[in-house]
N, C-alpha and C positions, 0 to 999 in steps of 0.2 A: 623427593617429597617425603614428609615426616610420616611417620605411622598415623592411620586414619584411627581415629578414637570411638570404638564399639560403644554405640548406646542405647539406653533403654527406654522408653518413655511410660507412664503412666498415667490414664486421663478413664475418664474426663468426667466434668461435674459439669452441672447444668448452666445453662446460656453460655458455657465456655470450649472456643471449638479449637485450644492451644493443640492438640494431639494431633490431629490433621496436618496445622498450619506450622509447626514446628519440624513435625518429622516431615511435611516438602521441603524444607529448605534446607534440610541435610539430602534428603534421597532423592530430589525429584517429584512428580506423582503423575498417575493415571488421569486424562483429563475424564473420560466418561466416568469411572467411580468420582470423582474429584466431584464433578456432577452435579453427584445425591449428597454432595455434603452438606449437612441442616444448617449451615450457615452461610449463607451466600455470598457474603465479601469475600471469604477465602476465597475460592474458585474465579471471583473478580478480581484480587489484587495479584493471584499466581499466574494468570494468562495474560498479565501486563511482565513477566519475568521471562525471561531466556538462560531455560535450563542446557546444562551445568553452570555457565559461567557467572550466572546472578545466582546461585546459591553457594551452599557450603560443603558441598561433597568433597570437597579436598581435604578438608579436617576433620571429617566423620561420620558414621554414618548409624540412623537410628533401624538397629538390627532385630531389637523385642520389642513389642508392646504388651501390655496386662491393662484392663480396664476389668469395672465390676459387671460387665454385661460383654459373655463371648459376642453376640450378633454385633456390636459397636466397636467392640475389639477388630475382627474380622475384614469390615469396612474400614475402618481407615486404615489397615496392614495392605489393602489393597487398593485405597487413592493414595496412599505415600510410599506403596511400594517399601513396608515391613515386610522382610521373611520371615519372620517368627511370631508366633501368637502363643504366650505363656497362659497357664492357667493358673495358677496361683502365683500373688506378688515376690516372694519370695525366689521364687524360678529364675526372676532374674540375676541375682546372687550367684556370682562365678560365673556368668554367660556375658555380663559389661562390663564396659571401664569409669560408667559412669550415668548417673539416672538424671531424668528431667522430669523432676513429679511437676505437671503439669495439670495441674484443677487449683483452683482460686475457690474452693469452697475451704478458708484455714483453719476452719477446726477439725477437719482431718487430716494437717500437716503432721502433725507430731506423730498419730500412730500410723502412717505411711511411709514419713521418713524414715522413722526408727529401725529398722532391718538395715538399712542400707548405709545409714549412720554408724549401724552397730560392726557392718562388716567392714568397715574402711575406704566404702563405696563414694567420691564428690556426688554430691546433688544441687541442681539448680531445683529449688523450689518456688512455683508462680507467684506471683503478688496477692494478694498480701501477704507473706511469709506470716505473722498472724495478727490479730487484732487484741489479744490480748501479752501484757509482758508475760506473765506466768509463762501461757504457751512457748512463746520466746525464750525465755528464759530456758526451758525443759531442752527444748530441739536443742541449742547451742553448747548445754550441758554433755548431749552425746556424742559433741564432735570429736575426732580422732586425732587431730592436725587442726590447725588454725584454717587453712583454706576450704576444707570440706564442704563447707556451704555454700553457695552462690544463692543472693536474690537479690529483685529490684523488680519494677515494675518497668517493661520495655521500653517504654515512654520517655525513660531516662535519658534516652539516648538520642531522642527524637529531634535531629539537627535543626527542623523551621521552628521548636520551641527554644532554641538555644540563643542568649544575648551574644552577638558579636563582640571583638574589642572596639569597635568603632559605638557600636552603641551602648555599650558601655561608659564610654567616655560622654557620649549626649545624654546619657541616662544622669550623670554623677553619685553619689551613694543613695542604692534603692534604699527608700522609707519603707513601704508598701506595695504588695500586690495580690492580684483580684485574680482567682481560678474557678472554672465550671465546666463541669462532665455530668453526663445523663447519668441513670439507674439508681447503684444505692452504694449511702456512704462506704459498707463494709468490705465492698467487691471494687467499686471503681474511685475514689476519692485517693489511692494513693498513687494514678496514674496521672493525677497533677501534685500531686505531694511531692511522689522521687523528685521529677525535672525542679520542682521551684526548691527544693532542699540544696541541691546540685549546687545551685547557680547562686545562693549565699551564703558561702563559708562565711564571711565574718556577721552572723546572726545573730549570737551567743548564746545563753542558756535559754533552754525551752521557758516563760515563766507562766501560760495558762493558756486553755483552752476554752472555750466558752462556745456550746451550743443551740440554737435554735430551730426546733423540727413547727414544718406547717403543713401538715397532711404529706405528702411523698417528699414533702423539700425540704434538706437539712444542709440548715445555714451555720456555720462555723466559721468563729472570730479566734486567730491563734496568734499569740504575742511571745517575743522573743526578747531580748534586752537591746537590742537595735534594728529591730526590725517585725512589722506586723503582714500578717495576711488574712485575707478573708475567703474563704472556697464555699462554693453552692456547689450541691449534690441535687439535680433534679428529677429525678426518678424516669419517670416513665416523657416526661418532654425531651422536645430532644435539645441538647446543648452540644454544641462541638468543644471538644479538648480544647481549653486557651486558658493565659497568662498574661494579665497586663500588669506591665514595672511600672510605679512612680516611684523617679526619684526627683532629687532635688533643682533638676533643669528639666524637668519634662516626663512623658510618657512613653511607652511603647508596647504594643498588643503583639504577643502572637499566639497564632492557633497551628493544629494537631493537620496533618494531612497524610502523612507517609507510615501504613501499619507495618510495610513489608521489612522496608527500610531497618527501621527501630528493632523487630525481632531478630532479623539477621543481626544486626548489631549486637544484642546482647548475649545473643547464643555465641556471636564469636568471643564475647568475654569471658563467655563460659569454660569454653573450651580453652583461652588462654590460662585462665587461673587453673585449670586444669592441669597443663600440661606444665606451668611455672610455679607451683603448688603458692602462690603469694596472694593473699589476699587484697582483692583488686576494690570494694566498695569495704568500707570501714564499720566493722559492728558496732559503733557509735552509733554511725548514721541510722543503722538499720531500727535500733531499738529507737532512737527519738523517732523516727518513723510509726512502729508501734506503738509507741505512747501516746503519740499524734491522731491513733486510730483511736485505739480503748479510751482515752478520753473525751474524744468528743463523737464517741457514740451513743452518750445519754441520750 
């Protein structure tokens, strides 16, 4: 077996309980702390898994965590079974081979990355890598290597949102398609962005965004040169993750069900671009992504 890749994780910002649910699926975790985790799907979608063989312990293992509150820190080094609790971020710097800044609040991607950018450190950074191009622009500026970076939104990966080649072929060339996720455009909106990005390479150029908010709900119209879509963001109602294609022979709906699934999956991409230093999702993508944000957050 290949050398296990030492990692570091960093969390967590608010409503996002990535530090928990990522560092089990490398280490394992405690089911009684797992417990008191303030988010209770975690602990419901891990005791649907059969550790080790449903996780990722073969290719690494998350060794440090840092968060800005030791008491939170603490807690989840003991449901995901971290042996190390750092006190300042930095700390981690020569103790991994690789960090998971794990918080989706992206205006403090850039001065969080930056240490680990600076030191030659890979990072997977959470969705949204950021909402503004600037921000984007600065982080990518400090890369060391092309591959340094890993992000996406897990979702991406999420096999019941993916067209078949069978329907594919009943679908013929998608025109149009309709996406909607609960909370708020700037946190959850690119967990139906990545998967519908994904699945249209021939789009073409990004050519407008057009927004409209109505109290919590922000509706976004985005057109491409072959292709348009429309996503709702519904704040506080609940929506389940979905995608419906129309193309030119018909339609096809699908919706979001498997969290565990999708993370594992893209933590093992991480780890691949890691260890094959090539970059595996295209900084094209990721900035039309951004752009897709920043614009239609008016």
């Amino acid at each position: 077996m290949a050398e296990k890749i030492k990692l570091g994780v960093i969390g967590m910002s608010e409503g996002n309980g990535h530090p928990y649910s990522w560092s089990a699926i490398f280490n394992g975790y405690d089911r009684e702390f797992m417990k008191e985790c303030p988010f209770p799907a975690i602990p419901a979608y891990l005791e649907k898994q059969n550790f080790p063989e449903d996780g990722l312990g073969e290719f690494g293992e998350v060794t440090h965590i840092w968060t800005q509150d030791r008491e939170i820190s603490d807690h989840i080094a003991k449901a995901a079974k971290i042996p190390l609790v750092v006190q300042e971020i930095e700390d981690l710097i020569n103790k991994v081979d690789a960090v998971l800044l794990a918080r989706d609040d992206s205006e403090n991607h850039l001065e969080m990355a930056r240490p680990f950018l600076n030191a030659g450190l890979p990072v997977f950074i959470d969705k949204p890598f950021a909402i503004k191009l600037s921000d984007a622009e600065k982080m990518l500026s400090l890369k060391q290597y092309e591959s340094q970076i890993f992000t996406c939104s897990a979702i991406r990966f999420a096999e019941e949102l993916r067209l078949t080649e069978l329907e594919k072929e009943e679908l013929g060339k998608i025109l149009y398609i309709e996406a909607g996720i609960s909370k708020l455009w700037d946190t959850y909106a690119i967990h139906v962005l990545d998967p519908m990005l994904v699945q249209i390479p021939d789009r073409g150029e990004l050519k407008e965004v057009k927004t409209i908010k109505n109290g919590e709900i922000h509706q976004t119209l985005i057109s491409w040169e072959n292709v348009s879509a429309y996503v709702k963001v519904t704040g506080p109602h609940s929506t389940r993750p979905s995608l419906i294609f129309y193309g030119q022979k018909g339609k096809i709906e699908k919706s979001f069900s498997d969290t565990y699934s999708c993370f594992k999956s893209s933590l093992l991409h991480f780890i691949k671009q890691v260890k094959s230093k090539k970059l595996l999702i295209e900084e094209k993508e990721t900035m039309e992504l951004v752009k897709i944000l920043e614009w239609g957050k008016k």
